[in-house]
Every structure is written in structure tokens, then in C-alpha cells.
C-alpha positions in Angstrom: 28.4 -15.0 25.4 28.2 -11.3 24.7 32.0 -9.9 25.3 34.1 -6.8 24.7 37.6 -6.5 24.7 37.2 -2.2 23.4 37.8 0.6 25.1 34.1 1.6 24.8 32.0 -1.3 24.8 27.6 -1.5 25.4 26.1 -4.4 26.4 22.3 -4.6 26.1 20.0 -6.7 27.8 17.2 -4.7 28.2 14.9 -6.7 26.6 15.5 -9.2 28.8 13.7 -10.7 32.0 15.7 -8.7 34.3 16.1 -5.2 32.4 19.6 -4.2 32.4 23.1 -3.3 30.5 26.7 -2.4 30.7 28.7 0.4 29.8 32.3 0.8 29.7 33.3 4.4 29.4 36.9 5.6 28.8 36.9 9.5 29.5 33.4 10.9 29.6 30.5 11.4 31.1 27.1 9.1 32.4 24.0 10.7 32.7 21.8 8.3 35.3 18.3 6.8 33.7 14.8 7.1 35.7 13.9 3.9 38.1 17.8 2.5 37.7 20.0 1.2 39.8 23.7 1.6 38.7 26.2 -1.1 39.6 30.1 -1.4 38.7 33.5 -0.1 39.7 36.9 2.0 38.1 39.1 0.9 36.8 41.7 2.9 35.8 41.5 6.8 36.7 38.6 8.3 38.6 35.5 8.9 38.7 33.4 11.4 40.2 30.0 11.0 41.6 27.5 13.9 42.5 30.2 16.5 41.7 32.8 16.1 44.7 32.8 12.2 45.6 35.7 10.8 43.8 36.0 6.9 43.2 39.2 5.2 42.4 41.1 2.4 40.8 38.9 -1.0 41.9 36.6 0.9 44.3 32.9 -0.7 43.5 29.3 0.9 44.1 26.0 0.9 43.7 23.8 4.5 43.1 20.5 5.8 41.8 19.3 9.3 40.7 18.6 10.3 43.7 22.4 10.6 45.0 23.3 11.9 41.4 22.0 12.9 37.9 25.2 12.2 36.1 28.7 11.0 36.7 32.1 12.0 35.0 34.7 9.1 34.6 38.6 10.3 34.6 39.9 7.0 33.5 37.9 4.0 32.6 34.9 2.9 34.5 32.1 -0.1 33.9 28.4 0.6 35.2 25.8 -2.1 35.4 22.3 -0.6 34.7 19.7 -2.6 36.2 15.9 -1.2 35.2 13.0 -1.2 37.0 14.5 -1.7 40.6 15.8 1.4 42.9 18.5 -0.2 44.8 20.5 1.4 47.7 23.8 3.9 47.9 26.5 2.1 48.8 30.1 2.3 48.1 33.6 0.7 48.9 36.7 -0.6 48.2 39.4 -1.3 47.4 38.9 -5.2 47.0 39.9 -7.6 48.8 42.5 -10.3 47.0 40.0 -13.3 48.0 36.3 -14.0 48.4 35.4 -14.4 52.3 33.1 -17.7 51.0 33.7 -21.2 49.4 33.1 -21.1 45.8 32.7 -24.4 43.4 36.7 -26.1 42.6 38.6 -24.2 45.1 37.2 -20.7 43.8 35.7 -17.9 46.5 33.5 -14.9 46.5 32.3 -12.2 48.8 29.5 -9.8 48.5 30.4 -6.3 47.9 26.7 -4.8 47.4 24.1 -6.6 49.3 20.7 -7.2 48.0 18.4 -5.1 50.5 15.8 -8.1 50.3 15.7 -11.6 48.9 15.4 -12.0 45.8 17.0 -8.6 44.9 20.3 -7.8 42.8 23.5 -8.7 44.3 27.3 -7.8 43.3 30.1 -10.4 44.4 33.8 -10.7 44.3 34.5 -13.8 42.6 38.4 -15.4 42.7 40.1 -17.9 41.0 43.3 -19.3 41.9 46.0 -20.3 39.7 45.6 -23.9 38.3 42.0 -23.8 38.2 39.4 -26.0 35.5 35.6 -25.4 37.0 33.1 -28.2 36.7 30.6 -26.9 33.6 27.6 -25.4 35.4 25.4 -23.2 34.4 23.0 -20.1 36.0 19.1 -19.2 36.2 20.0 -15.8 34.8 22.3 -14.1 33.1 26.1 -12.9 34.9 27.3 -9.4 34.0 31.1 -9.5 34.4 34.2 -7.0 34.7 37.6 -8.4 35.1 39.5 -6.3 36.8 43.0 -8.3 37.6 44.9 -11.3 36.6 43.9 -14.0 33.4 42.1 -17.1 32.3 40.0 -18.1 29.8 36.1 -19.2 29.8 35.4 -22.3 27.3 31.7 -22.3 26.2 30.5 -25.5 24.7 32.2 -24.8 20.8 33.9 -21.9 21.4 36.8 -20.3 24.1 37.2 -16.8 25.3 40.4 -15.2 26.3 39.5 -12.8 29.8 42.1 -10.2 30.7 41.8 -6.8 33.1 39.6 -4.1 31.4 37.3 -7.2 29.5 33.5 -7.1 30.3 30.6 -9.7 29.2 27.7 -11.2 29.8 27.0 -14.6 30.4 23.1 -15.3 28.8 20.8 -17.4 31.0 21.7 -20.8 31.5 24.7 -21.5 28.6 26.8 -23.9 29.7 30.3 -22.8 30.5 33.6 -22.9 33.1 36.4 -21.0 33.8 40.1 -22.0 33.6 43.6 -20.6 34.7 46.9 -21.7 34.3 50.2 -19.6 36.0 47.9 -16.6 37.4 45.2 -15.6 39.2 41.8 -13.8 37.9 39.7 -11.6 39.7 36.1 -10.5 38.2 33.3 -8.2 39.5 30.3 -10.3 39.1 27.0 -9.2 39.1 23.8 -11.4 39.3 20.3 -9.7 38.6 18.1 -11.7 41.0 18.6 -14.1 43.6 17.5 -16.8 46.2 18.9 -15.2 49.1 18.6 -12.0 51.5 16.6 -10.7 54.7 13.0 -11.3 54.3 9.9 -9.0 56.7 9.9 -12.4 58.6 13.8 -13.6 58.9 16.7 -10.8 58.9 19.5 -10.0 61.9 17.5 -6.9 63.7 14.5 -9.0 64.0 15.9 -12.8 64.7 18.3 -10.8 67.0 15.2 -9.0 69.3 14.0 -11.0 72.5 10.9 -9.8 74.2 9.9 -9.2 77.1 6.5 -10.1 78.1 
């Protein structure tokens, strides 16, 4: 598990399957890479996208080149890049306190940033309650992760990490792991590089929701 508890902190997975890495920038600037989508949120401060759009404390987004060359964070900020895949502009916030959707042990999640078809990037909300020990599991691919409220801990197989607001990590490709609270809550930005789900050519809501005539 790659973690960061700094101020600053880089993350690189770019050799990876999915290209990608995380920054988190305390006061300074972000110039945007070629063919990049840019995932993340603030949180503490501002920060200001394509000169005169201002985001703020636990607003979340996703952006490419094309709506701006470079941003300038006020504050703190963590951005997602994920290489080799244009994604769509979208923006919003502030988060909700739960996830809209069942998660495993009494956990939920929503999605904040929607993968425009299946199999593309996704961004979730994920909660856990107070009192919470998750069943081990594991994922396909690696989890990129900003915690943004609350505390807990994540216990890998010989080791435990401590996850507190302002902490960002990566989970590798399948390692084995749960998360665990005790008096408080936890809240993390989640981010998942590919998926098994989203609107398809042949099955999405404009389509399935057009009757014809003939």
C-alpha cells in the first residue's frame, strides 16, 4: 500500500496497467498533461480552474486540457491523473454525508463522476460508519484514495495503517485488505481506474427509454 501522510505527497503508477498518479499540492500550481483526465477534489482552501472557476473545500471534479491548461490551488488540493483516456468535465459538490448505494458490512457509496461508457474510470463516495470491521476483500485494480473526513485504520495482511483527513494512497491490484472504525465515521474519495459497469451503444437510459413508432 503506497500512502502519504505529507503535505506534498506523489504517487506514481504510471507504469502500471491503467496509467495514472496522485498529487497532493499545498499552495501552487498544476499544469494539465496531454491525453489526461484529472480526477480529485479540495480540500482545504481553493482552487481555481481555467482562471475564474473557483472550487472549494470537498467540491470533487473531473477536467482535461481542453477546459484548462493549468490550475492554481489556494489551499490543498489532490488530483488523480489518469493517462491515455480523455474523460468528461464535470464538477460538484459539496458531498453528501452518505453513499446513495449498499456497500459490503453496513458501508455505502455513491458515484460522483460517472464513467461515460462501461468499462471507463469511475469516482465514488465511499462511507463508513462508526463500529465498522470489513470482511478482507480484495480489487481487480488498484484504488486511489483521498480521505477527506473522520478516522479509521486499514489492516493489510502484516502491517496496519492509520487514515486521517488530508491522507492519500493507493491500494495495488488485488492486496488483500479491510477497513476498520471505532468511535467515528470516515469518509474517502475513491477512485477506481476501470470498471464492469456503465451505458453501453446497445443498453443506456436515452435509448432503452425510446419506443417506436412503426
Amino acid at each position: 500500500m503506497l500512502i502519504s501522510y505529507e503535505q506534498n505527497a506523489h504517487i506514481d503508477l504510471t507504469k502500471s496497467m491503467y496509467p495514472g498518479e496522485m498529487h497532493k499540492i499545498t499552495n501552487g500550481n498544476f499544469k494539465v498533461p496531454n491525453y489526461a483526465t484529472i480526477y480529485g477534489m479540495v480540500l482545504e482552501g481553493e482552487m481555481i480552474i481555467n482562471k475564474n472557476k473557483i472550487l472549494e473545500k470537498n467540491e470533487y471534479f473531473s477536467f482535461t486540457k481542453s477546459y484548462t491548461e493549468e490550475v492554481v490551488i489556494k489551499g490543498t488540493a489532490a488530483l488523480i491523473v489518469r493517462h491515455g483516456f480523455i474523460g468528461q468535465n464535470s464538477f460538484g459538490g459539496p458531498m453528501e454525508k452518505q453513499g446513495r448505494l449498499s456497500y459490503i458490512n453496513h458501508c455505502s457509496d455513491s458515484v460522483l463522476i460517472y464513467p461515460p461508457r462501461m468499462g471507463d474510470p469511475i469516482a465514488n463516495l465511499l462511507h463508513f460508519p462508526p463500529d465498522i470491521i470489513q470482511d478482507w476483500h480484495t480489487h481487480p485494480s488498484y484504488r486511489m484514495g483521498i480521505v477527506f473526513e473522520g478516522k479509521g485504520r486499514c489492516d493489510l495482511k502484516n502491517e496496519t495503517f492509520h487514515v486521517t483527513p488530508g491522507v492519500v494512497f493507493c491500494m495495488p491490484e488485488k492486496m488483500l485488505h479491510r477497513f476498520v472504525t471505532e468511535d467515528d465515521e470516515c469518509r474517502i474519495l475513491s477512485f477506481h481506474p476501470d470498471g464492469d459497469w456503465g451505458p453501453t451503444d446497445e443498453n443506456h437510459a436515452m435509448l432503452n427509454r425510446t419506443i417506436r413508432k412503426l
